[in-house]
C-alpha positions as CSV (number, residue, x, y, z in Angstrom):
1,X,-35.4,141.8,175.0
2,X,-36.5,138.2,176.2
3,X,-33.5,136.3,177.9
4,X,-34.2,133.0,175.7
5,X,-32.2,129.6,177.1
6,X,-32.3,126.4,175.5
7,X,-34.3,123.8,177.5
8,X,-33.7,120.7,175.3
9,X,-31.5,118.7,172.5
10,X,-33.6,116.5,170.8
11,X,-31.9,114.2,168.2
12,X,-34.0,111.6,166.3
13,X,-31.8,108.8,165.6
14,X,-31.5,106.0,163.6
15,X,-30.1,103.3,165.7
16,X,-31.5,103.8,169.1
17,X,-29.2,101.1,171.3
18,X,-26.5,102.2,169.7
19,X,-27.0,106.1,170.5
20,X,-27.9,106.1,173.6
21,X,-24.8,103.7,174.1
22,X,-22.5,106.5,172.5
23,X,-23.9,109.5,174.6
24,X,-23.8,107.8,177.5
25,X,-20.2,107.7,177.1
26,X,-19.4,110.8,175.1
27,X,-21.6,113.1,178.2
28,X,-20.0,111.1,180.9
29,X,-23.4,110.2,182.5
30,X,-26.1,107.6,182.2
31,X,-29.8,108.8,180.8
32,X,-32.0,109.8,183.6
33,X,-34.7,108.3,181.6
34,X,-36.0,105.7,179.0
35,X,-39.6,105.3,178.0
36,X,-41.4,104.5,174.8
37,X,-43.6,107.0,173.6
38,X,-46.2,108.0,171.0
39,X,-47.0,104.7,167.9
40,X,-45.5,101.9,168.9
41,X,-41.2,101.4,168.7
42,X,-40.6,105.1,169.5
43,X,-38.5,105.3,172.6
44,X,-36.5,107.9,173.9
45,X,-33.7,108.6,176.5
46,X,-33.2,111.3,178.3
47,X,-29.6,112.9,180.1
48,X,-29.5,115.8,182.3
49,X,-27.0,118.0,181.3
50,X,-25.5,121.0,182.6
51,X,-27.5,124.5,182.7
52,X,-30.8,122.6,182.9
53,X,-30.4,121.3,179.6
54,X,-32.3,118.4,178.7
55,X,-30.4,115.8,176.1
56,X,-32.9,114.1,174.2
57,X,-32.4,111.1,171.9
58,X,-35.2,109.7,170.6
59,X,-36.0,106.8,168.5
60,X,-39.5,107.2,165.9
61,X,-38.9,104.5,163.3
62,X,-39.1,106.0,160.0
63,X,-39.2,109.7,160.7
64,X,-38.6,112.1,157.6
65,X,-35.5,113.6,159.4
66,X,-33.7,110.8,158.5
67,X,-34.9,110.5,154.5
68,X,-32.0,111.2,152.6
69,X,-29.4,111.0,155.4
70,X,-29.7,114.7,156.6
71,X,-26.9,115.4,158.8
72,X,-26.5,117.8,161.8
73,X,-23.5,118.7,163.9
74,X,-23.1,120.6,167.0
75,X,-19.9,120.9,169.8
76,X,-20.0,120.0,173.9
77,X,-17.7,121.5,176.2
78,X,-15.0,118.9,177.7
79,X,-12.3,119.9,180.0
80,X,-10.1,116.7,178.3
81,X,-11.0,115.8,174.2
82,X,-7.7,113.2,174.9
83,X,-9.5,111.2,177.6
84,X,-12.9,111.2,175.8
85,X,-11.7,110.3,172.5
86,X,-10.3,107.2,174.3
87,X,-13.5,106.7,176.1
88,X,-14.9,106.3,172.7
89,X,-12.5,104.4,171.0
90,X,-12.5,101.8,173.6
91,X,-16.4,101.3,173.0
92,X,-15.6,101.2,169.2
93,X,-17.0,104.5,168.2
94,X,-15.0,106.4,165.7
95,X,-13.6,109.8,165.5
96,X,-13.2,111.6,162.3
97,X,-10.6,113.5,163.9
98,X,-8.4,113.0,166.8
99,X,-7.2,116.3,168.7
100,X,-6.5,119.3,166.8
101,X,-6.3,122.6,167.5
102,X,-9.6,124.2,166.2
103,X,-9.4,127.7,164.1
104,X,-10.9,129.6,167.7
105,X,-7.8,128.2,169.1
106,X,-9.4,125.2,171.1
107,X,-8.1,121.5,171.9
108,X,-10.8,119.3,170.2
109,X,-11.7,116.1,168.7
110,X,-14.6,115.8,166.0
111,X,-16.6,112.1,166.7
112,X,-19.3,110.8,164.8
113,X,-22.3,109.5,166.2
114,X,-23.8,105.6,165.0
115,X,-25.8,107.9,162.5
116,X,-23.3,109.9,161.5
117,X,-23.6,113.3,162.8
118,X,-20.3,115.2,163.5
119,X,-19.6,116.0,167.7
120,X,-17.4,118.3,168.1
121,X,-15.7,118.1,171.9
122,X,-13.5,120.0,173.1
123,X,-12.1,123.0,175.7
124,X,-13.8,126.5,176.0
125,X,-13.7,128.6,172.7
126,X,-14.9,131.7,172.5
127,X,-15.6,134.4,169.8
128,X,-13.2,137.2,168.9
C-alpha cells in the first residue's frame, strides 16, 4: 500500500481580506505567503501548518465552487477551543457554537468562516 499524506488545504473563498484575516487568527499564525496568481484579482495566501501541511486560501473571482453557495466543513486540532473562540469573537467572527462536548467525547467549538463554511476546533478525538 502507498503511505498517502496530505500536502495541502486549498479553500477558494469568497471574501479574500476577510479570510485570510479569520485564519490568521483561527491557526494562530500569520500566512507565509501572499501573491496574485493566474487572470488578474486571483490572490492567494499561504500558512504553514503542522505535518508539512500547506493551508491554502485562495481568492479567483467568480469561480464555480462558489455558484450556489456550496459549503464545506472540516475540524483543526486546538489544545484550548475556549481561548480561540475568544480570539475570534474579539475580531468579530462568529461561532455557531460555543464549546460543547462533541459525540467522540471532545471539547470543541464549531466557527464559521466570512463564507460560511463550518470549522470545527477542538481537542484530540479519536475513533472507537
Amino acid at each position: 500500500m502507498t503511505n498517502v499524506k496530505v500536502q495541502s488545504i486549498y479553500l477558494i473563498v469568497g471574501d479574500f481580506g476577510a479570510s485570510v484575516r479569520f485564519y490568521r487568527t483561527l491557526l494562530g499564525r500569520k500566512e507565509t505567503v501572499v501573491m496574485d496568481w493566474g487572470p488578474p484579482g486571483h490572490q492567494g495566501a499561504f500558512f504553514e501548518i503542522d505535518g508539512g501541511i500547506t493551508f491554502i486560501v485562495s481568492f479567483e473571482g467568480q469561480h464555480p465552487a462558489l455558484a450556489g453557495r456550496q459549503r464545506m466543513w472540516f475540524e483543526l486540532e486546538r489544545d484550548d477551543p475556549a481561548a480561540i473562540e475568544n480570539d475570534l469573537r474579539s475580531e468579530g467572527f462568529q461561532c455557531a457554537r460555543g464549546v460543547h462536548t462533541t459525540e467522540a467525547g471532545s471539547r470543541a467549538i464549531t466557527a464559521l468562516d466570512p463564507d460560511g463554511n463550518e470549522v470545527r476546533i477542538g481537542t484530540r478525538w479519536s475513533l472507537p
